[in-house]
C-alpha positions in Angstrom: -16.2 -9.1 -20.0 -19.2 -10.6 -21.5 -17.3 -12.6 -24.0 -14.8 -13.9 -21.0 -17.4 -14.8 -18.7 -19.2 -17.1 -21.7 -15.4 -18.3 -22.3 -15.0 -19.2 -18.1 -18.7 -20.8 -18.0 -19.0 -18.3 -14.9 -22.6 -16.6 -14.9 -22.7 -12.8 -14.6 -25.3 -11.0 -12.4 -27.6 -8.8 -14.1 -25.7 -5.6 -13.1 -22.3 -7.0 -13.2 -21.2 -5.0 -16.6 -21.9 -2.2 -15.3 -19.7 -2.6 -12.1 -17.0 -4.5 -13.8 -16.5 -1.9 -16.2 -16.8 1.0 -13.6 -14.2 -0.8 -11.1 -11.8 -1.7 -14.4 -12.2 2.1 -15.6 -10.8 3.2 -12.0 -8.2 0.8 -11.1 -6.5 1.8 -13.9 -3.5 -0.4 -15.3 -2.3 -3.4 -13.0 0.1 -5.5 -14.6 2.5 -6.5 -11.7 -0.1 -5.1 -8.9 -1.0 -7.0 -5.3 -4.8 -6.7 -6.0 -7.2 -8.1 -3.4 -10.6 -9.4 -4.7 -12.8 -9.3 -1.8 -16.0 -11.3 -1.6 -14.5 -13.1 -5.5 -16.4 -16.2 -5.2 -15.9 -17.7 -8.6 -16.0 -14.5 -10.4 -14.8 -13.1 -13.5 -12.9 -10.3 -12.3 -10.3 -12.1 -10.6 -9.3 -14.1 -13.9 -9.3 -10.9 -16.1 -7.1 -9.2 -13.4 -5.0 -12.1 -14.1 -4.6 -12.0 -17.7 -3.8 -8.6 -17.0 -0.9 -9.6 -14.9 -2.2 -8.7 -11.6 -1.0 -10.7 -8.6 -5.1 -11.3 -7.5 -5.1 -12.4 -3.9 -9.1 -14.0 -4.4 -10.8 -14.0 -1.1 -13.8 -15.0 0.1 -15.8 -16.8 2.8 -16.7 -19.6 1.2 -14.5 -22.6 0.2 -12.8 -22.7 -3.5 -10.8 -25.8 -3.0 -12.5 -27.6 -5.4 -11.5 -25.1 -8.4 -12.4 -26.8 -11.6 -9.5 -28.1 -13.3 -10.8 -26.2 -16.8 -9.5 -22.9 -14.5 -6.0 -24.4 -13.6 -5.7 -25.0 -17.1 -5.6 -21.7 -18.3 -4.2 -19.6 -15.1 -2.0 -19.9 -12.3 -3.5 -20.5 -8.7 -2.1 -21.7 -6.0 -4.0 -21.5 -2.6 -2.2 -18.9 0.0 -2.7 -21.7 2.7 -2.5 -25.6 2.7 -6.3 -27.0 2.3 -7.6 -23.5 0.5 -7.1 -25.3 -3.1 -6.7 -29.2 -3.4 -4.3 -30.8 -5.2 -4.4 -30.6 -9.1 -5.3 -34.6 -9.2 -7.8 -34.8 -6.3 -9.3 -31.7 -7.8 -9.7 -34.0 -11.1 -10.7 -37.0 -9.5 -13.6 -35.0 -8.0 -15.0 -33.6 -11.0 -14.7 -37.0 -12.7 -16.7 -38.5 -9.7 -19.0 -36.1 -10.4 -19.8 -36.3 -13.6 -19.2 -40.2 -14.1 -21.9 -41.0 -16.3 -20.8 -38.4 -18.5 -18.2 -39.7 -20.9 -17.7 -36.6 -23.0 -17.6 -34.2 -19.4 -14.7 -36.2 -18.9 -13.1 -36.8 -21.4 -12.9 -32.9 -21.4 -11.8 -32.7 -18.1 -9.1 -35.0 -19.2 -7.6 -32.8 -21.8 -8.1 -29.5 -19.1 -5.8 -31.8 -16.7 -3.5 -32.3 -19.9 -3.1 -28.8 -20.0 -2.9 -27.8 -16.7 0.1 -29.8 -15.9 1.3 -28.7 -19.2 3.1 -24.8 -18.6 3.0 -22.4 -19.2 -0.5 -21.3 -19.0 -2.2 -19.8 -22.5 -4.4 -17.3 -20.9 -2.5 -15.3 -17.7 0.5 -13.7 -16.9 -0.4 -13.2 -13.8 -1.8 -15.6 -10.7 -4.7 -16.2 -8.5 -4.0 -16.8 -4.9 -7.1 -18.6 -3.4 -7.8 -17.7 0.4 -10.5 -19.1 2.0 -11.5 -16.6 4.2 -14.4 -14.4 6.4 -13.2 -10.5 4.8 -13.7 -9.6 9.1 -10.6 -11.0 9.9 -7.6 -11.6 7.1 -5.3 -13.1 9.4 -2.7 -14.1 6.8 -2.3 -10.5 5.1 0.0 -8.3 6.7 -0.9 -4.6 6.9 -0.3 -2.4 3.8 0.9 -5.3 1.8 -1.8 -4.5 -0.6 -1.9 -2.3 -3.8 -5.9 -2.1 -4.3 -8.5 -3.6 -3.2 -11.7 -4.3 -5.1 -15.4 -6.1 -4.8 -17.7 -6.8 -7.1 -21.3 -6.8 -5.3 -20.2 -8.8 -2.3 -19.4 -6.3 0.8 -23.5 -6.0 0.6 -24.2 -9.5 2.1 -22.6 -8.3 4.6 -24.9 -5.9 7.7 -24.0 -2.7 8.3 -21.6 -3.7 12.0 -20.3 -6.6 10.6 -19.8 -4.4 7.3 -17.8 -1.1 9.2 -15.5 -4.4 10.3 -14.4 -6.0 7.1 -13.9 -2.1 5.7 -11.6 -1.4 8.7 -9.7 -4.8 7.9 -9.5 -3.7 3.9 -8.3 -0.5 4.5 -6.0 -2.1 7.4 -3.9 -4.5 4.8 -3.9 -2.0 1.8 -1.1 0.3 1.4 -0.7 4.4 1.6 -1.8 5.7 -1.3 -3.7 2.6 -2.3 -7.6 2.6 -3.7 -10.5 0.3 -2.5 -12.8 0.0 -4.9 -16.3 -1.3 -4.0 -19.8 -2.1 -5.8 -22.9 -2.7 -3.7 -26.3 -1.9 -3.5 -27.9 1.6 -3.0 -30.9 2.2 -1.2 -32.3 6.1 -1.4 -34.1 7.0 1.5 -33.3 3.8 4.7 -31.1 0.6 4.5 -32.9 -2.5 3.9 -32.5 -6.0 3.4 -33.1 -7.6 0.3 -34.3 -10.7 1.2 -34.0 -12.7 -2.4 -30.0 -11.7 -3.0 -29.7 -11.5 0.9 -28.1 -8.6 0.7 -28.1 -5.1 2.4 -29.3 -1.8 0.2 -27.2 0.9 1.7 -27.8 4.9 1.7 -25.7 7.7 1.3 -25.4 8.6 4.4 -24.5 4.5 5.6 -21.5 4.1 3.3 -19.8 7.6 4.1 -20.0 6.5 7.7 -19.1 3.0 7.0 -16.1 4.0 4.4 -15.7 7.2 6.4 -16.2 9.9 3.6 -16.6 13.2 4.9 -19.5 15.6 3.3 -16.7 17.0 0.4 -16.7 13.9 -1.5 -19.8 13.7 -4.4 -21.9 11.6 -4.7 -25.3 11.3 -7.4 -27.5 9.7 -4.9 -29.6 12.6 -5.7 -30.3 11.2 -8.7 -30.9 7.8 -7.6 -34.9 8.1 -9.7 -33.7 9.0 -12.5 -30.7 6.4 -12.5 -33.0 3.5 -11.7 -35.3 4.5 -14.4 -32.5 4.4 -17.0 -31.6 0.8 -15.5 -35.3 -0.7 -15.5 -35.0 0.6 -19.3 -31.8 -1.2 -20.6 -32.0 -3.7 -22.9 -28.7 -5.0 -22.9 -29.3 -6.1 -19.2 -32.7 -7.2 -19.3 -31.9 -9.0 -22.5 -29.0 -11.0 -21.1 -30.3 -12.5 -17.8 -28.0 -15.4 -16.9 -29.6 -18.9 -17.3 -28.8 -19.2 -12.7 -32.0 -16.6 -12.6 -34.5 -18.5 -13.8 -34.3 -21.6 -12.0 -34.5 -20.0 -8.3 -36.2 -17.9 -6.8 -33.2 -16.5 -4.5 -31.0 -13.8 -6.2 -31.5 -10.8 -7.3 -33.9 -10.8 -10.0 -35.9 -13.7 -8.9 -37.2 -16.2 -11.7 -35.6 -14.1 -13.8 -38.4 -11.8 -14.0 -36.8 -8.2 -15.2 -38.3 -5.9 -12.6 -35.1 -4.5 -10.4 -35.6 -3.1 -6.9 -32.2 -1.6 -6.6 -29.3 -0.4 -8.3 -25.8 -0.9 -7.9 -23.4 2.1 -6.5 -19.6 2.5 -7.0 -17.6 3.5 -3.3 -14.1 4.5 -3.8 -11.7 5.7 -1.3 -7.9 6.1 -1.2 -5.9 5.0 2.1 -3.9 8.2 3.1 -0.3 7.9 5.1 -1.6 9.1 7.9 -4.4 6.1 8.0 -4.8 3.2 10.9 
């Protein structure tokens, strides 16, 4: 995942190997899958879900219609409505806009339009459907038309009301039998707000009330000391802060200054027959 982020130009947060590999590990094979990747952002996991030939539908509030042309290059996306992806050449004249006292930016960009208007693509067998679109409300996707959901640290920027709604709304357009399959942020004793990463640090008791897990299913939040330790004390994340930390001061390790102040937790529920 490491190796495909550095490939995509797409940053990873400094727990993201450890949920990417946890969700992966779970969801299990997914070539020919409806997978919904709530809260993607530009992230990695919807393009490795793609080159494993998932169907990803890629949601999230904020707007991807300018999806660099290196992407469209190497994978199939369309956008799900008209005006969540602009055309391939307005997408190109953007980025050469952009970067128009850069001769060799776009003269790359030139050969990424080559090849995406060139099929078929080298790197997916799948596609990325872009959908622009607040996770509370999924008008477009019609209920159970979804295998599994999944979300990579993202259903934590939303608060705990607004967060019971965009659950209920997941579980709404996944099918019987299907998983959701969620990283966020654990908090061991209250539910706070992280004010850097503005996101939400959720209990034990918050997400089986939010996800509606009854007392049988386990959990190690009784280990949460012992967990974070083990975190504070890895290398291979500390070592390998992306460059986006230390130039701001918002995010989760601020300035890129190793010194976490939570740690990631893994929800996963499966949709019974019997479920609204």
């Amino acid at each position: 995942m490491r190796r495909l982020a550095a490939d995509l130009r797409i940053g990873l947060g400094w727990h993201y190997l450890l949920d990417l590999s946890w969700i992966i590990r779970h969801l299990g094979p997914v070539s020919g899958k409806s997978i919904l990747d709530a809260g993607a952002g530009w992230g990695v996991l919807q393009w490795y879900l793609c080159e494993q030939g998932a169907r990803v539908l890629s949601v999230d509030r904020t707007s991807r219609a300018e999806l660099p042309v290196r992407l469209r290059a190497r994978y199939r996306v369309r956008g799900l409505r008209r005006g969540d992806l602009q055309a391939l050449p307005a997408a190109f004249l953007g980025e050469v806009r952009r970067d128009r006292l850069v001769p060799r930016s776009i003269a790359r960009q030139a050969r990424n339009l080559a090849e995406a208007v060139q099929r078929p693509m080298r790197g997916a067998s799948g596609q990325v459907i872009v959908y622009n679109q607040d996770l509370r409300q999924l008008a477009d996707v019609a209920s159970g038309s979804i295998e599994a959901v999944v979300a990579v640290s993202a259903l934590e920027h939303n608060p705990p009301d607004d967060l019971s709604t965009v659950v209920q709304e997941l579980m709404r357009v996944l099918r019987p039998g299907g998983t959701l399959i969620a990283t966020l942020s654990a908090s061991p004793s209250k539910d706070w707000f992280h004010e850097p990463s503005q996101g939400w640090c959720y209990t034990d008791s918050s997400l089986r009330r939010i996800f509606g897990l009854d007392r049988s299913v386990t959990s190690n939040y009784h280990e949460y000391d012992r967990l974070l330790s083990e975190l504070k004390a890895c290398a291979e994340l500390r070592d390998n802060l992306a460059s986006f930390y230390f130039k701001s001061g918002d995010n989760g390790m601020p300035w890129g200054v190793w010194d976490p102040q939570y740690q990631p937790v893994g929800v996963l529920t499966t949709k019974t027959a019997v479920s609204a």
